[in-house]
PAZAPA-4460 file (N, C-alpha, C; in steps of 0.05 Angstrom, whole numbers, plus 32768, in hexadecimal, padded with zeros to 4 digits):
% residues 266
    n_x    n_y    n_z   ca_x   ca_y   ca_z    c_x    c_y    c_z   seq   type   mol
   8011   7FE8   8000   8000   8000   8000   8012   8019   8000     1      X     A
   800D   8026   7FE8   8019   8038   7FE5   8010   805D   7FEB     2      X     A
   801C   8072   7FF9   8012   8082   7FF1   7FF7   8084   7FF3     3      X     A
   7FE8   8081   800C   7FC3   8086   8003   7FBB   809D   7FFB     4      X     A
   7FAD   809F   7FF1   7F8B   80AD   7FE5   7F7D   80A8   7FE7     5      X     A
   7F6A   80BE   7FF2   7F4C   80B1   7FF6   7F3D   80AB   7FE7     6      X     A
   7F34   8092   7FEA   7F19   8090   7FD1   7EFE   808F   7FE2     7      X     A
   7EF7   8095   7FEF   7EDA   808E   8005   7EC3   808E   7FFA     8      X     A
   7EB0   807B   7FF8   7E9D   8075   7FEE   7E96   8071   7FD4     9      X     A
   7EAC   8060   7FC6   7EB0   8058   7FB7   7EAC   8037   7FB7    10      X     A
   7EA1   8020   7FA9   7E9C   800C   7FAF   7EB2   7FF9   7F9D    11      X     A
   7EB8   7FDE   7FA5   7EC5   7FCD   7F98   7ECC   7FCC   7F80    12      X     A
   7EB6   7FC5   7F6E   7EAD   7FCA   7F4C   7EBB   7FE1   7F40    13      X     A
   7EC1   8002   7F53   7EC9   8016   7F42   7EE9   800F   7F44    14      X     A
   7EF3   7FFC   7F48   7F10   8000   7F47   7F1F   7FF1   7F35    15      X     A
   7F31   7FF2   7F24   7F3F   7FDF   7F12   7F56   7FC7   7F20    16      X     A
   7F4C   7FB5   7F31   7F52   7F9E   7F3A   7F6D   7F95   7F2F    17      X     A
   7F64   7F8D   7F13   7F79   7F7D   7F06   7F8B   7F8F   7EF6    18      X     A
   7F8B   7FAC   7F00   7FA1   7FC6   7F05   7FB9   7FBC   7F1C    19      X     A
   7FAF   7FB5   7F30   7FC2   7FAE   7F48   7FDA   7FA1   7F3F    20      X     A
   7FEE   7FB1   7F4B   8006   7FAA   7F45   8012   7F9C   7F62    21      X     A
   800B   7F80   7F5C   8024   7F6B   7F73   8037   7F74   7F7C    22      X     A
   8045   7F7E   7F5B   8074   7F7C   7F6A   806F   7F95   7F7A    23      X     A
   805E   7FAC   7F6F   8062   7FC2   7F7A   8059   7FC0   7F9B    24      X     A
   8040   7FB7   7F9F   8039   7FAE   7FBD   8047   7F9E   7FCC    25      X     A
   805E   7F8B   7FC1   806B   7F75   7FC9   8082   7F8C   7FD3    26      X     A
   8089   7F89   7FBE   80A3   7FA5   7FC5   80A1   7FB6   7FE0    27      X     A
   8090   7FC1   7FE1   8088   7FDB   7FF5   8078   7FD2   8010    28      X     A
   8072   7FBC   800D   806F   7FB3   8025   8077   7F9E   8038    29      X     A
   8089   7F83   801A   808F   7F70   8034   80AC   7F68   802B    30      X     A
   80BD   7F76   8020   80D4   7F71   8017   80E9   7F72   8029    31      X     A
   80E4   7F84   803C   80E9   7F83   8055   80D8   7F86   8074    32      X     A
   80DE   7F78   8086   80C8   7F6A   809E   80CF   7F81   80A4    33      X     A
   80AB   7F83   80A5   80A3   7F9D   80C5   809B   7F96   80DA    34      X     A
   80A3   7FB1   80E1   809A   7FA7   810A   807A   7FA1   810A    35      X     A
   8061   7FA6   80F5   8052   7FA1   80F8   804B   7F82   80F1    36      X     A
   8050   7F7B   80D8   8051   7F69   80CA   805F   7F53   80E2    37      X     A
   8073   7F50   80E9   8082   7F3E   8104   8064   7F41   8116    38      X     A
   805B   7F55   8120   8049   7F4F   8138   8038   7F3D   8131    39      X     A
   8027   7F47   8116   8013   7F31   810C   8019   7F10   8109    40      X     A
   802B   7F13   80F9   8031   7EF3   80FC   8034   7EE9   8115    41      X     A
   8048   7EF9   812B   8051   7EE9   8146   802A   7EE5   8152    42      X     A
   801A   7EFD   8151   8001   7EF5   8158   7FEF   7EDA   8154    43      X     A
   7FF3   7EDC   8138   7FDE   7EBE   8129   7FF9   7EAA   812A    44      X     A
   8008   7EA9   8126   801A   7E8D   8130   8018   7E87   8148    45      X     A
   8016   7E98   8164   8011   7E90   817C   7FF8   7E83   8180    46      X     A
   7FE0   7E8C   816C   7FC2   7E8D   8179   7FC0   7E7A   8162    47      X     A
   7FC9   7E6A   814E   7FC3   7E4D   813E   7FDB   7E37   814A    48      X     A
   7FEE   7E43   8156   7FF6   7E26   816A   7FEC   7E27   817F    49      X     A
   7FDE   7E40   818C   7FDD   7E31   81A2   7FB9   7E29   81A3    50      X     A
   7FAC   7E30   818F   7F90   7E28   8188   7F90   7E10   817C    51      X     A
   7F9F   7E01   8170   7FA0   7DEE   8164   7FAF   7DD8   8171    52      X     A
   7FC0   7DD8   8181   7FCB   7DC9   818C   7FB2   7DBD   81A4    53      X     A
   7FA5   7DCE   81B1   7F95   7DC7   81C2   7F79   7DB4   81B0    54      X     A
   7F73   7DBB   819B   7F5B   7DB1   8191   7F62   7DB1   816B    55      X     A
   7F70   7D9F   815F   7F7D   7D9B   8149   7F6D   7D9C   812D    56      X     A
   7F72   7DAA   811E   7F60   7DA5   80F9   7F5D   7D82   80FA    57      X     A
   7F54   7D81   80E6   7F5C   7D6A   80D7   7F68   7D5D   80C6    58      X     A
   7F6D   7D47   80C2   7F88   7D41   80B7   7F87   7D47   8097    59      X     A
   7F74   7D49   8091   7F6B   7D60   806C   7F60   7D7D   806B    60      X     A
   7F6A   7D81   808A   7F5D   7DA3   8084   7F66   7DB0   806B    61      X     A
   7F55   7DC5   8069   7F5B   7DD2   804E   7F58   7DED   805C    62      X     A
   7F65   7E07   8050   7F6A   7E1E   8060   7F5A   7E2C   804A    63      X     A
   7F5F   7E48   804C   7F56   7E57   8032   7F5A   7E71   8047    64      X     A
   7F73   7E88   802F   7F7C   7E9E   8035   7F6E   7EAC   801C    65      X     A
   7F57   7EBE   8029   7F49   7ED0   8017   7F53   7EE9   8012    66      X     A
   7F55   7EF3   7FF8   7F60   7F0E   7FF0   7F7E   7F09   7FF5    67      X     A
   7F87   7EF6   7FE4   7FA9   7EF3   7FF1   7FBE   7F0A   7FE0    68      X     A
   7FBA   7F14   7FD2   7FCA   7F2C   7FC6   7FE4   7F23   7FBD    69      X     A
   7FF6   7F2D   7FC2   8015   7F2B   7FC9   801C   7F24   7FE3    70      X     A
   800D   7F12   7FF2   8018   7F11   8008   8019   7EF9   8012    71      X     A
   8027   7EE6   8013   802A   7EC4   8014   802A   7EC5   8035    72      X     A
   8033   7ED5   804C   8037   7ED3   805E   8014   7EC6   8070    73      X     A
   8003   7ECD   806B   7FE8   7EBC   807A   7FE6   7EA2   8065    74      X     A
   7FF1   7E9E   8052   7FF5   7E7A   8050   8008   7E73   8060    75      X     A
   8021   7E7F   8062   802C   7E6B   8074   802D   7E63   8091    76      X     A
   801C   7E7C   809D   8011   7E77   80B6   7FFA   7E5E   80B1    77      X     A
   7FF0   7E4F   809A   7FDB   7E3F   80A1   7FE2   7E21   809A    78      X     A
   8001   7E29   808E   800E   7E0D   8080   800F   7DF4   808D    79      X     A
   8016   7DF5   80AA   8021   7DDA   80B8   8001   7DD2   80BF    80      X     A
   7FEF   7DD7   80B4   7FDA   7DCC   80C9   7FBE   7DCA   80B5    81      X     A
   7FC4   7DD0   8091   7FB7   7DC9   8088   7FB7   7DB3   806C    82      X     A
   7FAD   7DA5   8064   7FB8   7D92   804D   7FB8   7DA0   802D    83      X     A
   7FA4   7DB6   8033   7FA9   7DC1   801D   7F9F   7DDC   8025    84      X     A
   7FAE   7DF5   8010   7FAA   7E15   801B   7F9E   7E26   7FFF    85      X     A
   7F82   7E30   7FFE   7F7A   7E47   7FDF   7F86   7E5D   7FF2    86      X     A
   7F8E   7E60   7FD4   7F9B   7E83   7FDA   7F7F   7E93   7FC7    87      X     A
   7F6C   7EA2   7FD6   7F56   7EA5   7FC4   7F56   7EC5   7FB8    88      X     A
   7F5D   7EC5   7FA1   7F5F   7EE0   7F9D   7F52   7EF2   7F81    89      X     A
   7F4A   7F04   7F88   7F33   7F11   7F71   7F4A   7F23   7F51    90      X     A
   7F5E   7F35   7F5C   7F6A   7F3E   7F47   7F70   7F29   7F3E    91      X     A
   7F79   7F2B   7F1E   7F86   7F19   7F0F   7F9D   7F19   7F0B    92      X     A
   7FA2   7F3A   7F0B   7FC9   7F44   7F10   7FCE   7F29   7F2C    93      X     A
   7FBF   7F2E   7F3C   7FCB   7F27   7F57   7FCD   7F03   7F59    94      X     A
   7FBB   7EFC   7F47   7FB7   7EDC   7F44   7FD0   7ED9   7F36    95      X     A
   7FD9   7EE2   7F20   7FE9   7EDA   7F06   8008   7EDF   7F23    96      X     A
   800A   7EF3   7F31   801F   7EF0   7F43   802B   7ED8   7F52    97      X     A
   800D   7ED6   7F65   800F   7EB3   7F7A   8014   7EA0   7F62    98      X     A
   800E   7E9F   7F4E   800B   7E8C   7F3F   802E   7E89   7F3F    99      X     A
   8036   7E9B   7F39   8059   7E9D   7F2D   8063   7E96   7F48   100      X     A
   8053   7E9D   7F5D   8060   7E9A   7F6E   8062   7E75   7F7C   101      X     A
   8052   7E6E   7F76   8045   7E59   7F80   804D   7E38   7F6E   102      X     A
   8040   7E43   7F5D   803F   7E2F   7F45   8055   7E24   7F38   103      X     A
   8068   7E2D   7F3A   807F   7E27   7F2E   808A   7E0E   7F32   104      X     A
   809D   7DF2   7F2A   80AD   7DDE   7F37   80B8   7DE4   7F4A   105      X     A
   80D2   7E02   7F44   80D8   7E0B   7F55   80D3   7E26   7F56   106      X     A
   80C2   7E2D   7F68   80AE   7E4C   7F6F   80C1   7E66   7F6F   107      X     A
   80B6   7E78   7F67   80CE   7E90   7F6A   80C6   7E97   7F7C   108      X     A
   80C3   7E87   7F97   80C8   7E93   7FAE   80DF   7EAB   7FB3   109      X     A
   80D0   7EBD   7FBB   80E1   7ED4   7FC3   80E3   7ED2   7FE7   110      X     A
   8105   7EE0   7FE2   810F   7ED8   7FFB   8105   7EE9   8010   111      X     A
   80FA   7EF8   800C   80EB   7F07   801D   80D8   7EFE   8036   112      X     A
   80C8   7EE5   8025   80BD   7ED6   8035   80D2   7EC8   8052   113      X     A
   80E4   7EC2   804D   80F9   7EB8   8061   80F7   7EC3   8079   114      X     A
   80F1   7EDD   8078   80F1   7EEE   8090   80DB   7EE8   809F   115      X     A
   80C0   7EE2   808E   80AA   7EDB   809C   80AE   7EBA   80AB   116      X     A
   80B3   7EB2   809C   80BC   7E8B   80A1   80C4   7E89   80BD   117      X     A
   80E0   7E98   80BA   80EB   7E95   80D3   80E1   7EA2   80F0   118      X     A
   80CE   7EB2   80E9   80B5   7EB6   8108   80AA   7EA1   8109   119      X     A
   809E   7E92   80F3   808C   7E87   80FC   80A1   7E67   8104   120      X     A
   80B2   7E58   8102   80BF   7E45   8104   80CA   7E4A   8123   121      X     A
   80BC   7E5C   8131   80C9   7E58   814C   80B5   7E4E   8157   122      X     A
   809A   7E46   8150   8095   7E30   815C   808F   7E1A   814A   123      X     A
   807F   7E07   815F   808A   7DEE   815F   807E   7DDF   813A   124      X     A
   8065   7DE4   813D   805C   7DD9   811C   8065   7DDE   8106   125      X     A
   806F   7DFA   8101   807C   7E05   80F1   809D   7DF7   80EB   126      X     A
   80A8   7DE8   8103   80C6   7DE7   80FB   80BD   7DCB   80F0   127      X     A
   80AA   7DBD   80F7   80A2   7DAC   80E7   80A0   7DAB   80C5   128      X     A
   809C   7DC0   80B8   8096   7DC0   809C   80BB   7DCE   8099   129      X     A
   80C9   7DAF   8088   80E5   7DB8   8082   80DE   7DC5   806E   130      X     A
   80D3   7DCB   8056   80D1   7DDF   803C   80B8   7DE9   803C   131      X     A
   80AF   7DFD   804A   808F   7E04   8037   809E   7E19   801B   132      X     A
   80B0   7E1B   8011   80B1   7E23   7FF9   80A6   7E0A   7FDD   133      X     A
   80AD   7DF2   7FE7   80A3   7DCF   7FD6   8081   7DDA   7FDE   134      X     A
   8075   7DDC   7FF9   8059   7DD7   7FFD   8050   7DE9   7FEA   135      X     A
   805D   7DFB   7FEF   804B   7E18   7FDF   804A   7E10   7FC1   136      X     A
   805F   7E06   7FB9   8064   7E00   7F99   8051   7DEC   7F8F   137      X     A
   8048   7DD3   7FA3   8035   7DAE   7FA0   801B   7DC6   7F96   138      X     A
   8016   7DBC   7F81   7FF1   7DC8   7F78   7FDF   7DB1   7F92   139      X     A
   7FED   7D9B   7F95   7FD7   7D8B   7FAF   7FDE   7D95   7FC8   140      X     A
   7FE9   7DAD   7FCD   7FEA   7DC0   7FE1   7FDD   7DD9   7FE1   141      X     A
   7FE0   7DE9   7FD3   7FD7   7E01   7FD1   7FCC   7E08   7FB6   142      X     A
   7FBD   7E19   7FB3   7FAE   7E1F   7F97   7F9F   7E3F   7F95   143      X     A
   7FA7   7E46   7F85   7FA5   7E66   7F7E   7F88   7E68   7F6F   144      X     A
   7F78   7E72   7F79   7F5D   7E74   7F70   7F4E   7E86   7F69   145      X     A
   7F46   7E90   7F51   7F41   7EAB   7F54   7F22   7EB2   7F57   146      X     A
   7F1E   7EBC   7F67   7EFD   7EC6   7F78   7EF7   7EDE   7F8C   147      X     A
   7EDE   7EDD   7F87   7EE1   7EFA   7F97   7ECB   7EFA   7FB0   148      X     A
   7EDA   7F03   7FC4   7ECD   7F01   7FE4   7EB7   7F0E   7FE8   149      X     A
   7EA9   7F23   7FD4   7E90   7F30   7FD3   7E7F   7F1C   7FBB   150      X     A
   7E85   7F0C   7FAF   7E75   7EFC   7FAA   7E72   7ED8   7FAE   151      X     A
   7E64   7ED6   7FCE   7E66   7EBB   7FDB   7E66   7EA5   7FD6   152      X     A
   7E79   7E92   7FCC   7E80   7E83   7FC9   7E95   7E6D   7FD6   153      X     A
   7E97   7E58   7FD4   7EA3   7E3D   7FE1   7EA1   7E3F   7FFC   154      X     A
   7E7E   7E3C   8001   7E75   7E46   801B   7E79   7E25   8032   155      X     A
   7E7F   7E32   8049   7E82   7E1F   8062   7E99   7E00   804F   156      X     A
   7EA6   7E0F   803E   7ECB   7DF4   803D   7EDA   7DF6   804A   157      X     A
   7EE4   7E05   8059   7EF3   7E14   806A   7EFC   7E0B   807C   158      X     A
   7F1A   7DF7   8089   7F15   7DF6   80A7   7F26   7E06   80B7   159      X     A
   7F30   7E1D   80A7   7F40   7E35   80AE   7F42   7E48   809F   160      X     A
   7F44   7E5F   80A9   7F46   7E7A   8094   7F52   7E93   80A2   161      X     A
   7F63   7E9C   8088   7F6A   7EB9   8096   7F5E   7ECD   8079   162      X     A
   7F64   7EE5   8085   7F58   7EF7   806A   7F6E   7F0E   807C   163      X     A
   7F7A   7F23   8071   7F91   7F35   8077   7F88   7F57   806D   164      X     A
   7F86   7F59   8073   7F83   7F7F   8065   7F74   7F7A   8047   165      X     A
   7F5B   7F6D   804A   7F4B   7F6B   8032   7F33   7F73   8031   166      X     A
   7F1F   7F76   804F   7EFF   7F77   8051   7F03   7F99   8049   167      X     A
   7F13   7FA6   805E   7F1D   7FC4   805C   7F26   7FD4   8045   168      X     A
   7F34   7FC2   8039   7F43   7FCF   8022   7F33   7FC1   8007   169      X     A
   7F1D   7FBE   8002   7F14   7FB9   7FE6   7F01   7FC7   7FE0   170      X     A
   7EFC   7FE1   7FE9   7EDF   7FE8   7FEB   7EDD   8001   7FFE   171      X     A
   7ED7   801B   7FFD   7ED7   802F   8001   7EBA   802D   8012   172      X     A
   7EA2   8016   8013   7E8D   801A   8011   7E8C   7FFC   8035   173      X     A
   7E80   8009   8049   7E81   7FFB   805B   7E6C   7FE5   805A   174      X     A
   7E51   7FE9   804A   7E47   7FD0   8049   7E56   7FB5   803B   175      X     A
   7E73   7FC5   802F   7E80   7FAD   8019   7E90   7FA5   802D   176      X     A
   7E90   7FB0   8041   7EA5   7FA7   8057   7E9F   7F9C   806B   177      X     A
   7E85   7F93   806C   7E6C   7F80   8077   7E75   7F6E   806B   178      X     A
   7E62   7F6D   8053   7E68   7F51   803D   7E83   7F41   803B   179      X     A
   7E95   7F4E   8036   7EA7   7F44   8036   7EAB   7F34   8056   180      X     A
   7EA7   7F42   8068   7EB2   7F32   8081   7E9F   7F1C   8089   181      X     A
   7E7E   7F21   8083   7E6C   7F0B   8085   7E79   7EF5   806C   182      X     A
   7E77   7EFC   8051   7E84   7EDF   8041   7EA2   7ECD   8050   183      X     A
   7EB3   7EE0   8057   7EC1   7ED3   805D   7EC5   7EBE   8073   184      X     A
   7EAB   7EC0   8087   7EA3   7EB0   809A   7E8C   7E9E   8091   185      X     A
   7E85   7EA0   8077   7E78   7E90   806A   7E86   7E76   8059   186      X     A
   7EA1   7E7E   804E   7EB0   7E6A   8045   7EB8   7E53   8059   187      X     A
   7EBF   7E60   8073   7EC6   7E4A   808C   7EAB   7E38   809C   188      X     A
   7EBA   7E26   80A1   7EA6   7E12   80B1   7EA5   7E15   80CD   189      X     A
   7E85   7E19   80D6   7E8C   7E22   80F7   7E9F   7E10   8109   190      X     A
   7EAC   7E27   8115   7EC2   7E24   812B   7EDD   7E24   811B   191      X     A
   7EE1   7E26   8103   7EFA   7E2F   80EF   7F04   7E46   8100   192      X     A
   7F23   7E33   810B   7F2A   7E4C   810D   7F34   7E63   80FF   193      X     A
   7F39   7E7D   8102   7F42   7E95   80E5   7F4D   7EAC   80F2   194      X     A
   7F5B   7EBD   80E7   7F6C   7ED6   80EB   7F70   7EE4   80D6   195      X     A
   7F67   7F01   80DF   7F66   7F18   80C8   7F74   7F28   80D9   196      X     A
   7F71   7F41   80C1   7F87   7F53   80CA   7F71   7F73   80C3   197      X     A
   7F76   7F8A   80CB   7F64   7F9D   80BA   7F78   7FC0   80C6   198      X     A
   7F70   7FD0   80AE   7F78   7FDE   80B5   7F71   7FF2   80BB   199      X     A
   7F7C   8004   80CA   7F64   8012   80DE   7F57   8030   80D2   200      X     A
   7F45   8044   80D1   7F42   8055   80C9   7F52   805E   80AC   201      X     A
   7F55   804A   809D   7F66   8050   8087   7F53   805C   806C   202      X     A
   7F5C   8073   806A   7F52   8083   804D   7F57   807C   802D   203      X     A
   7F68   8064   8026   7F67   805C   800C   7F87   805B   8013   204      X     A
   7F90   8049   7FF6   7FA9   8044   7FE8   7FB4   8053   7FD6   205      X     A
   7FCC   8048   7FCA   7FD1   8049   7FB1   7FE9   8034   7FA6   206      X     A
   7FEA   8024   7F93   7FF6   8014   7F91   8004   801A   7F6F   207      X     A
   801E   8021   7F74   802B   802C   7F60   801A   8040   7F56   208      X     A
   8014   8043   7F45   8003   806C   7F39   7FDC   805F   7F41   209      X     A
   7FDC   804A   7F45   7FBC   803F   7F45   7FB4   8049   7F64   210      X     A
   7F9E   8060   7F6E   7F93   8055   7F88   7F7F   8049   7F8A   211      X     A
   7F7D   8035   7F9D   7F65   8029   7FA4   7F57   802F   7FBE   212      X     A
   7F3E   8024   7FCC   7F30   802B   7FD8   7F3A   8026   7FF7   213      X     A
   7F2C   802B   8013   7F27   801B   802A   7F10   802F   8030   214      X     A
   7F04   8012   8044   7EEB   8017   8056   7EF9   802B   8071   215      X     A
   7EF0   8039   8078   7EF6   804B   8091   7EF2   8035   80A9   216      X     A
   7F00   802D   80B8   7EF0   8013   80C7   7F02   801C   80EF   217      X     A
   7F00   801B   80F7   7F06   8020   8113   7F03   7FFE   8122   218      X     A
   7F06   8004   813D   7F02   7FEA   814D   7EEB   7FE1   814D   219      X     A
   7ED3   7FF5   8152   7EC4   7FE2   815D   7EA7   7FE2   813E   220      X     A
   7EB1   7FE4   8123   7EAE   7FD3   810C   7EB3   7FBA   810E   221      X     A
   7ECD   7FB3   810F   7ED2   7F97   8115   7ECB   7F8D   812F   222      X     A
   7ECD   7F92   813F   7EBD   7F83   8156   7EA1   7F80   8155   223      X     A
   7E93   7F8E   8146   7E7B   7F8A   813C   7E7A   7F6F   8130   224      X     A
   7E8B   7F72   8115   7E85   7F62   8106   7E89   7F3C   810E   225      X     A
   7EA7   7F48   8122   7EAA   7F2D   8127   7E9E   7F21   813C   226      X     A
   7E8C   7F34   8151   7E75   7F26   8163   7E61   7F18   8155   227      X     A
   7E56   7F27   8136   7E44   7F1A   812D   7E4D   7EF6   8126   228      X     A
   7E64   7EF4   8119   7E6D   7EE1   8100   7E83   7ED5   810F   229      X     A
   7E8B   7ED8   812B   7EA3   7EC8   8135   7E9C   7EBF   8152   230      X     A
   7EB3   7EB1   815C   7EAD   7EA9   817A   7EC2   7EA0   818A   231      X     A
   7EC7   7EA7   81A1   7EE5   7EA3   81AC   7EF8   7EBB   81A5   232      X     A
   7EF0   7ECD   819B   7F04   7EDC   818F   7F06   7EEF   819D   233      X     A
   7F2C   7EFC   8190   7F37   7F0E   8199   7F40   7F27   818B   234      X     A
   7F41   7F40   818B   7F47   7F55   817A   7F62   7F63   817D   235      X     A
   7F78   7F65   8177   7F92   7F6F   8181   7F9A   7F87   816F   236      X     A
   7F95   7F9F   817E   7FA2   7FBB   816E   7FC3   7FB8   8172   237      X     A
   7FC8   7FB8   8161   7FE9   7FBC   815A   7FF8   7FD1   8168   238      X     A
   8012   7FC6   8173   801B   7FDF   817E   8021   7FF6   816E   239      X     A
   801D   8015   8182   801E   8024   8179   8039   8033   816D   240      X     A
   804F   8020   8181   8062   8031   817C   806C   8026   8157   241      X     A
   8064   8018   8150   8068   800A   812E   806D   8022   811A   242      X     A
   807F   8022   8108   8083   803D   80FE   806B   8032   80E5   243      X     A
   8059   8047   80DD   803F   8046   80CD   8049   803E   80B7   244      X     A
   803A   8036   80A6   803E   8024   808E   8044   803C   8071   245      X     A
   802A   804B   807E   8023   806A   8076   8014   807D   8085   246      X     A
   800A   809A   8078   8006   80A5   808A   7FE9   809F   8091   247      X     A
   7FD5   8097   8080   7FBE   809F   8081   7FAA   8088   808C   248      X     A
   7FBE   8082   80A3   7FA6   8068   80B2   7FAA   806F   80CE   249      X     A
   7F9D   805B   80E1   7FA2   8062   80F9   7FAA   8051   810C   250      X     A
   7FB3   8039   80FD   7FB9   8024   8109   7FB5   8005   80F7   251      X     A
   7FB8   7FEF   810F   7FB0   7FD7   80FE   7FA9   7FC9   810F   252      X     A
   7F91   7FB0   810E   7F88   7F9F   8122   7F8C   7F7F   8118   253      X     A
   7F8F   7F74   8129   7F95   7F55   8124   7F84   7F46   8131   254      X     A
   7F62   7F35   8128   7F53   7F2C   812F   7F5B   7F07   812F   255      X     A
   7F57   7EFE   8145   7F54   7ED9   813B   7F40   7ED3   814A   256      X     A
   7F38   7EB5   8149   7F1B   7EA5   8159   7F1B   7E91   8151   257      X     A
   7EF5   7E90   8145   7EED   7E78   8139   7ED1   7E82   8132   258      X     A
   7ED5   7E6B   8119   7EBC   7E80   810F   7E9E   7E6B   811A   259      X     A
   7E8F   7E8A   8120   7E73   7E87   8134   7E63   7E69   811D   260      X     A
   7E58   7E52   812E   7E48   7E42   8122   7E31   7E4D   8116   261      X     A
   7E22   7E49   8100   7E10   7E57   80ED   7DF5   7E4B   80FD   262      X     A
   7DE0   7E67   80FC   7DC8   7E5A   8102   7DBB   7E44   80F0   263      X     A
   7DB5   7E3D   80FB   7D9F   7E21   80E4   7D8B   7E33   80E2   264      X     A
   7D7B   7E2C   80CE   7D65   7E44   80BF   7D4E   7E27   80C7   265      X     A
   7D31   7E3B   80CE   7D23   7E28   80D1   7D08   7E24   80B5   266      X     A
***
């Protein structure tokens, strides 16, 4: 995220998607580890070992990281503990990326990722997987999918999910920032566990000369949302002292749980 601009009240549909430029977002945000980026991961690696260790997936869970962008780091927080991982993503710029990234015999894993790896391999399941650069690469591991989180689909497959700076940032328009957070607790199966990320009061992007949108969203948006659609859960505002990503946000929050069992309809 480059440089914001506001776009406010602007909805999903007005933006050129498959404009998004990967290297440029890759570049500028994870080429080198931030103090924010480290917190998040050390958060959801603590709270899926130590959630999982107590009450375990199954031995074919399947994960699914919605809106994965340029950002491989919430697959590999879900690697040691699922049999297979969608990276589910709506641009096509951004698909044709994971794809290069992913797909390959041998993946052009960028070394960048390393930095993330090695947080997460200090504990215990993680030192377990000697290559996830091979997992990431197996198509009977992971699979790049291209779909979009405002229109609901591959409902309750789920037996884990994360979604990262996606309900906020696609959509200038807060009922799209509903939808999005209700579908994405629609893909998981109740009690899936999941971890998102959001960012806080943020006024828009820009990603190389393109800007795109965000929802204005504060804390207690998401605590809203996730009392409705989650359970067990926790909300973690990022420390403050984190040098800002940019200027025009106000922070960042790091939600995990499980997602709330669905009423039965009578």
């Amino acid at each position: 995220m480059i440089n914001g601009q506001g776009h406010d009240g602007h909805g999903n549909r007005d933006y050129p998607w498959d404009e998004f430029n990967p290297d440029e977002y890759f570049k500028f945000n994870y080429v080198k580890l931030r103090d924010d980026d480290q917190e998040i991961v050390e958060i959801v690696r603590d709270f899926l070992t130590r959630k999982l260790a107590s009450k375990p997936l199954p031995a074919n869970a399947r994960g699914i990281d919605v809106g994965t962008g340029a950002n491989l780091y919430p697959a590999l927080t879900m690697l040691p503990f699922c049999e297979h991982v969608t990276l589910y993503e709506h641009s096509q710029a951004n698909v044709n990326w994971l794809r290069h990234q992913t797909e390959h015999g041998v993946p052009s894993w960028d070394e960048a990722w390393d930095q993330f790896w090695k947080l997460l391999v200090k504990c215990e399941p993680y030192r377990d997987v000697s290559n996830p650069v091979k997992l990431l690469s197996d198509p009977d591991r992971v699979a790049v999918v291209k779909g979009d989180v405002l229109a609901a689909s591959k409902l309750g497959q789920f037996d884990i999910g994360t979604m990262f700076f996606v309900a906020e940032s696609i959509t200038g328009e807060h009922s799209e920032f509903a939808e999005a957070m209700a579908n994405f607790f629609a893909m998981l199966k109740p009690d899936a566990p999941f971890a998102m990320a959001f960012m806080e009061h943020s006024k828009g992007y820009q990603v190389g000369i393109q800007p795109f949108p965000a929802t204005d969203i504060g804390e207690r948006d998401v605590w809203d949302c996730l009392r409705e659609h989650a359970s067990d859960f926790s909300l973690h505002r990022l420390s403050a002292e984190h040098k800002p990503l940019r200027e025009d946000y106000d922070g960042m929050f790091v939600a995990h749980g499980r997602c709330k069992p669905r009423e039965k309809s009578h």
